[in-house]
NUBAVO-619120 format. One record per residue (C-alpha): residue number from 1; x, y, z. Coordinates in Angstrom, 2 decimals. Last residue first. Layout:
residues N
i = NUM | c1 = X | c2 = Y | c3 = Z
...
end
This chain:
residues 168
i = 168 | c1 = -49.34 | c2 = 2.13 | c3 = 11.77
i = 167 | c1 = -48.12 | c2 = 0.23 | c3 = 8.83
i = 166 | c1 = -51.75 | c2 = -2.13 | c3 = 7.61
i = 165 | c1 = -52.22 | c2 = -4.93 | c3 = 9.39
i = 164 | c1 = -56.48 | c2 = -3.76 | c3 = 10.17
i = 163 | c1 = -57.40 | c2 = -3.93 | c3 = 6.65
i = 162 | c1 = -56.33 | c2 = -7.98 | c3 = 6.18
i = 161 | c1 = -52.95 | c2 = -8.35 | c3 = 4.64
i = 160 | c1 = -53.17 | c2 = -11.32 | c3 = 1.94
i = 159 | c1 = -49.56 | c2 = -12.88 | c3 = 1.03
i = 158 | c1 = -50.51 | c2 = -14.85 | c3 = -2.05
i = 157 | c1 = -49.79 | c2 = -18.68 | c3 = -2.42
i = 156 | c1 = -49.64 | c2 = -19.27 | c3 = -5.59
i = 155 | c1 = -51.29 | c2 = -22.63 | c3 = -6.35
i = 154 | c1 = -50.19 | c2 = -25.97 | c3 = -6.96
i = 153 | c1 = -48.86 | c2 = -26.40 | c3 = -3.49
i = 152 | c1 = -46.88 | c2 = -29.33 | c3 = -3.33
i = 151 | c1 = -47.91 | c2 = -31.83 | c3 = -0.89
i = 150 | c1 = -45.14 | c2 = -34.63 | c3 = -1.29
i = 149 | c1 = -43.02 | c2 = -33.84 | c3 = 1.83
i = 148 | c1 = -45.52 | c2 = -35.57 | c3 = 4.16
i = 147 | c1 = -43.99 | c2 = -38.80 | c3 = 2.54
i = 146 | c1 = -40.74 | c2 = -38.78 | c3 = 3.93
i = 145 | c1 = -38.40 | c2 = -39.17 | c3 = 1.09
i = 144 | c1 = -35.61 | c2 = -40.79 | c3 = 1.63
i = 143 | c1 = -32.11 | c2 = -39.93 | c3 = -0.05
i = 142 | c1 = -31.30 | c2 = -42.21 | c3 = -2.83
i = 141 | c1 = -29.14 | c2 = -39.50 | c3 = -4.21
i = 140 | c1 = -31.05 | c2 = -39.95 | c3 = -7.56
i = 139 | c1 = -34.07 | c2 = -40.00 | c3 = -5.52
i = 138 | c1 = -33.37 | c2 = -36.86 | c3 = -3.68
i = 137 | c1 = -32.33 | c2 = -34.90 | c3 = -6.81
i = 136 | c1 = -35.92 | c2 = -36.18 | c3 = -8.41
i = 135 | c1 = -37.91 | c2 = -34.40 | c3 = -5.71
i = 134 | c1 = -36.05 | c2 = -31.27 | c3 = -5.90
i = 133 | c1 = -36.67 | c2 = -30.87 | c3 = -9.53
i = 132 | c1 = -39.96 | c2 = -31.96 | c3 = -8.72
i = 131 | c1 = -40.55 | c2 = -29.03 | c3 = -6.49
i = 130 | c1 = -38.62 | c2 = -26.81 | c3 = -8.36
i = 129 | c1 = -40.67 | c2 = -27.45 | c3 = -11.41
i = 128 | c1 = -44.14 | c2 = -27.03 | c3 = -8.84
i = 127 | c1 = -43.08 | c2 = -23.53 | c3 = -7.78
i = 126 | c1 = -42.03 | c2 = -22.20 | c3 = -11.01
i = 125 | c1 = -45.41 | c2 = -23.26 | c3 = -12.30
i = 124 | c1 = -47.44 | c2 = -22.14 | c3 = -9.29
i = 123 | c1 = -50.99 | c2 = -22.49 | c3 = -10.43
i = 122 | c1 = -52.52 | c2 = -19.24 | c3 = -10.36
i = 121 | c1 = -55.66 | c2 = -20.11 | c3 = -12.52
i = 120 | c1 = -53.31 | c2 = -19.78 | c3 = -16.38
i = 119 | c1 = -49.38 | c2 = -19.96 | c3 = -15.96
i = 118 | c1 = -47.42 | c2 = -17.42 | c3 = -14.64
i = 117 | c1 = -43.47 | c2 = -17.46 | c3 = -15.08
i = 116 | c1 = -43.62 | c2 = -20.00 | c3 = -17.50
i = 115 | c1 = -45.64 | c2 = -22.59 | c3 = -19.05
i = 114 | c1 = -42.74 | c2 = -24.43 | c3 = -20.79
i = 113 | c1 = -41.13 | c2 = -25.53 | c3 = -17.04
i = 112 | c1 = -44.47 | c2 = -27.22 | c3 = -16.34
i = 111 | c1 = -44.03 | c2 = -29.40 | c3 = -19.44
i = 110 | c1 = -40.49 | c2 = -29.95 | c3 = -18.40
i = 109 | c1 = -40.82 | c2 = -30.48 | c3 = -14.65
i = 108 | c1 = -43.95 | c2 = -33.11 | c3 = -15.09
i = 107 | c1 = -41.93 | c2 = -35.16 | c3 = -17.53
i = 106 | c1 = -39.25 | c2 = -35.17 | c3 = -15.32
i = 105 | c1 = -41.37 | c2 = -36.45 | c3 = -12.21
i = 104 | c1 = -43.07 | c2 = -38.98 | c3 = -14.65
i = 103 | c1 = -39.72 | c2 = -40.72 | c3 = -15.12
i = 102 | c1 = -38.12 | c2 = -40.33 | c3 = -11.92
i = 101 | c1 = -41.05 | c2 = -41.26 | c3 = -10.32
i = 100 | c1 = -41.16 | c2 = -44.80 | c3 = -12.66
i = 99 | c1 = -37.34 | c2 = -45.48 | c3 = -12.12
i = 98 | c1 = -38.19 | c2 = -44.80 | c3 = -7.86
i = 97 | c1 = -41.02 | c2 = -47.23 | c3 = -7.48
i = 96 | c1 = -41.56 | c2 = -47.51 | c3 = -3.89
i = 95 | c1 = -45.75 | c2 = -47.23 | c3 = -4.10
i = 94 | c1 = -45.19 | c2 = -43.55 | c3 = -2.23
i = 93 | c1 = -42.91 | c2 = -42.51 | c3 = -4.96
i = 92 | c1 = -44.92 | c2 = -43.72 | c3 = -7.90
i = 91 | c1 = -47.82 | c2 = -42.02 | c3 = -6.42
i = 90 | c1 = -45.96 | c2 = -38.92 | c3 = -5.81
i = 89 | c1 = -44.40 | c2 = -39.29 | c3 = -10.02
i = 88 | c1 = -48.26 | c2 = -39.57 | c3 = -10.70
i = 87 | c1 = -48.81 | c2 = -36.31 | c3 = -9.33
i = 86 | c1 = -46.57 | c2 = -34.80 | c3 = -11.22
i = 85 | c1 = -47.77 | c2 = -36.40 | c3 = -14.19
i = 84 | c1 = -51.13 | c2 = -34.73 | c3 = -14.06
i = 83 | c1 = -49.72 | c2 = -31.38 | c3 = -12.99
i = 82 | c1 = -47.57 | c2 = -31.80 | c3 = -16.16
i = 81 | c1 = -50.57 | c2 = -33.07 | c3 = -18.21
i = 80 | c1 = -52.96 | c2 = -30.27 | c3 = -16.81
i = 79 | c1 = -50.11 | c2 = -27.40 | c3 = -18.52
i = 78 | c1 = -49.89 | c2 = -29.64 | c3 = -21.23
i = 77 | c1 = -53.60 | c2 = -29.28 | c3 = -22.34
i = 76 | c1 = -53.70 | c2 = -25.47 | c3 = -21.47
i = 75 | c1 = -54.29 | c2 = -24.25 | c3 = -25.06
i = 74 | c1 = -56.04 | c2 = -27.22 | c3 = -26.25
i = 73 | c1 = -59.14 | c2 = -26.26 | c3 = -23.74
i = 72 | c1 = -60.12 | c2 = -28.83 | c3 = -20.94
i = 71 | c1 = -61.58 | c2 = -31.45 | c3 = -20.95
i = 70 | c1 = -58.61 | c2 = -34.15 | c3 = -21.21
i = 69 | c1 = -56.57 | c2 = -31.87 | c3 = -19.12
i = 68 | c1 = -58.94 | c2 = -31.27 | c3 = -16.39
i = 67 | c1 = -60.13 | c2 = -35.36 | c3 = -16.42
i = 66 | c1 = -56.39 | c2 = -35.59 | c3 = -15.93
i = 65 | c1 = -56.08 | c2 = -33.38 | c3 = -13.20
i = 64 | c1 = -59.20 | c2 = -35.11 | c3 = -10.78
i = 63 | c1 = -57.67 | c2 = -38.58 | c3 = -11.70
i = 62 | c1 = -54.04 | c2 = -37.50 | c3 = -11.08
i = 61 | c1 = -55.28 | c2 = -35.87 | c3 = -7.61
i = 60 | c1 = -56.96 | c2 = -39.50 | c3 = -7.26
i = 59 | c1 = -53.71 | c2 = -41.14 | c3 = -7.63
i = 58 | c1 = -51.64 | c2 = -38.44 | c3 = -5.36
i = 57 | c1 = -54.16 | c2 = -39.53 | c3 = -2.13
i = 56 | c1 = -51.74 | c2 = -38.43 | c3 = 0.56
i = 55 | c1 = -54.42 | c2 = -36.19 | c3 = 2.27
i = 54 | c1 = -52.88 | c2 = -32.85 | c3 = 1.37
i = 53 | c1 = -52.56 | c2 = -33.88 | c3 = -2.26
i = 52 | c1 = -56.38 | c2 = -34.88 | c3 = -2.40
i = 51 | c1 = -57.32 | c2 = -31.70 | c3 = -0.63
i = 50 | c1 = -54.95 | c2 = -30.11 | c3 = -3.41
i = 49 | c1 = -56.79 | c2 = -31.75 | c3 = -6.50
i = 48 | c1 = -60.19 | c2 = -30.81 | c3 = -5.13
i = 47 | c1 = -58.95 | c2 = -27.43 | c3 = -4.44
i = 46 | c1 = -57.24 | c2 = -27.31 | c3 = -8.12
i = 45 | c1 = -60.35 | c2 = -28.65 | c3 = -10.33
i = 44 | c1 = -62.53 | c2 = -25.98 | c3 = -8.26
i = 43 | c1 = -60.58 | c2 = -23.21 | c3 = -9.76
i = 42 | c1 = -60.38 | c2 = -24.70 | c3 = -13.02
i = 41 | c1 = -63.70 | c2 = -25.52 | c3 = -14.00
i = 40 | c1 = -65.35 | c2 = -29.17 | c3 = -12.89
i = 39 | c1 = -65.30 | c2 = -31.99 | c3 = -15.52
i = 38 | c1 = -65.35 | c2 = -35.60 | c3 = -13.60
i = 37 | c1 = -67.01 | c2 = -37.93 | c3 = -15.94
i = 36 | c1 = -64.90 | c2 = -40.98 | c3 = -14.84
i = 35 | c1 = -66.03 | c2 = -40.30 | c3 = -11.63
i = 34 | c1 = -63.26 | c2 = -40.07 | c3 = -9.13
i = 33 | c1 = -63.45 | c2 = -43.00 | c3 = -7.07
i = 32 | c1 = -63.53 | c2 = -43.08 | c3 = -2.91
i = 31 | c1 = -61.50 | c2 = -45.62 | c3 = -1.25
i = 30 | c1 = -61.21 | c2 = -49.15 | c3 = -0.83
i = 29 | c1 = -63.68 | c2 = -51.55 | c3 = 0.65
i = 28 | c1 = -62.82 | c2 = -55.22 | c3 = -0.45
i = 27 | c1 = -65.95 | c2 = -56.79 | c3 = -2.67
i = 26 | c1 = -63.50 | c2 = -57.51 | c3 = -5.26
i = 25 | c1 = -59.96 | c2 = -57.81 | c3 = -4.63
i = 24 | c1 = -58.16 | c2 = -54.31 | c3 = -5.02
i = 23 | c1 = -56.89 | c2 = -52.62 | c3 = -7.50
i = 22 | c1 = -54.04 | c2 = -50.27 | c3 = -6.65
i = 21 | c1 = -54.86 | c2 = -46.73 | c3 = -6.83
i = 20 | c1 = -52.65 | c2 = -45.50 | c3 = -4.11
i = 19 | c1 = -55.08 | c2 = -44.99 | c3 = -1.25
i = 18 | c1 = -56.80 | c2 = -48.91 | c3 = -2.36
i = 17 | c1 = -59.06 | c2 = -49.19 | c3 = -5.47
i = 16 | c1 = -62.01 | c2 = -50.70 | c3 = -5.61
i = 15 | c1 = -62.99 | c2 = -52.61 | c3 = -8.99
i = 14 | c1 = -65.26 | c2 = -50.75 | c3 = -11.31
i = 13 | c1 = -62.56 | c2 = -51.41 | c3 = -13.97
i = 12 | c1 = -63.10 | c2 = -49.50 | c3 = -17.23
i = 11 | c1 = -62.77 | c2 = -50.35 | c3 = -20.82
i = 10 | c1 = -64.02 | c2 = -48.56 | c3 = -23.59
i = 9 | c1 = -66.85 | c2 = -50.01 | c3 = -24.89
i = 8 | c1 = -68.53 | c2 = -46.60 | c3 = -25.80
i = 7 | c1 = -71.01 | c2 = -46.89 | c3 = -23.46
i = 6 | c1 = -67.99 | c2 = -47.72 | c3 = -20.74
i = 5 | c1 = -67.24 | c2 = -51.31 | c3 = -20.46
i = 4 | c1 = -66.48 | c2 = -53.69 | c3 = -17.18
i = 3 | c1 = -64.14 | c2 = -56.73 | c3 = -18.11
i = 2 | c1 = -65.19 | c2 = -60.17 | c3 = -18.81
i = 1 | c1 = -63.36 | c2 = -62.93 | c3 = -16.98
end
């Protein structure tokens, strides 16, 4: 069987994919790709990312943040890789593969963890290495994880008062 090819001769699988980025058979319907070309700036990488999140679709939000972090400047390359990995630590959870979570979970927490207090496009680093910290605690329990638990927010959320809340 020959395998699909980029330009480049790289491979690539044009082969749906089902919610948690397992090939399907071909011809099957599976869900939406992420172009391979994806390159969007920051802000917009991080809504698409969080919709994808929100919706339980953690292998496409590692599509969306790995095109960021292999397009993106040097400087914020492992930044993109943590968020990358964290989300492929949710996939691995919601496939059942706790070793392979555990692994990309940690690997998520520590690059995260070297960004600081306030990383670059108000992604919540602190936020996001508690969250995985969390995460992984669970699974090392062997506590279950109910899936609508793994939609961390990867921004700061900021507390906006509209003009009219204002002490009075």
């Amino acid at each position: 069987m020959e395998r699909d090819r980029d330009e480049d001769g790289r491979a690539r699988s044009s082969r749906p994919r089902d919610a948690l980025g397992r090939p399907l058979p071909p011809g099957s319907e599976g869900v939406e790709r992420i172009p391979d070309d994806l390159d969007l700036p920051p802000a917009e990488t991080l809504t698409y990312a969080q919709d994808l999140l929100d919706r339980g679709l953690a292998f496409n939000a590692h599509e969306v943040l790995e095109a960021a972090w292999k397009n993106g400047p040097q400087s914020e390359r492992e930044l993109w890789q943590g968020l990358a990995q964290l989300a492929v630590g949710i996939t691995h959870i919601q496939r059942g593969n706790v070793k392979g979570a555990l692994t990309l979970l940690r690997r998520a927490e520590l690059r995260l963890a070297n960004e600081g207090e306030a990383p670059p496009h108000q992604i919540d680093g602190p936020g996001l290495v508690l969250f995985a910290a969390g995460i992984s605690a669970k699974l090392e329990h062997g506590d279950e994880i109910d899936l609508t638990q793994l939609r961390p927010r990867l921004e700061v959320v900021r507390n906006v008062q509209s003009p009219d809340s204002g002490p009075g």
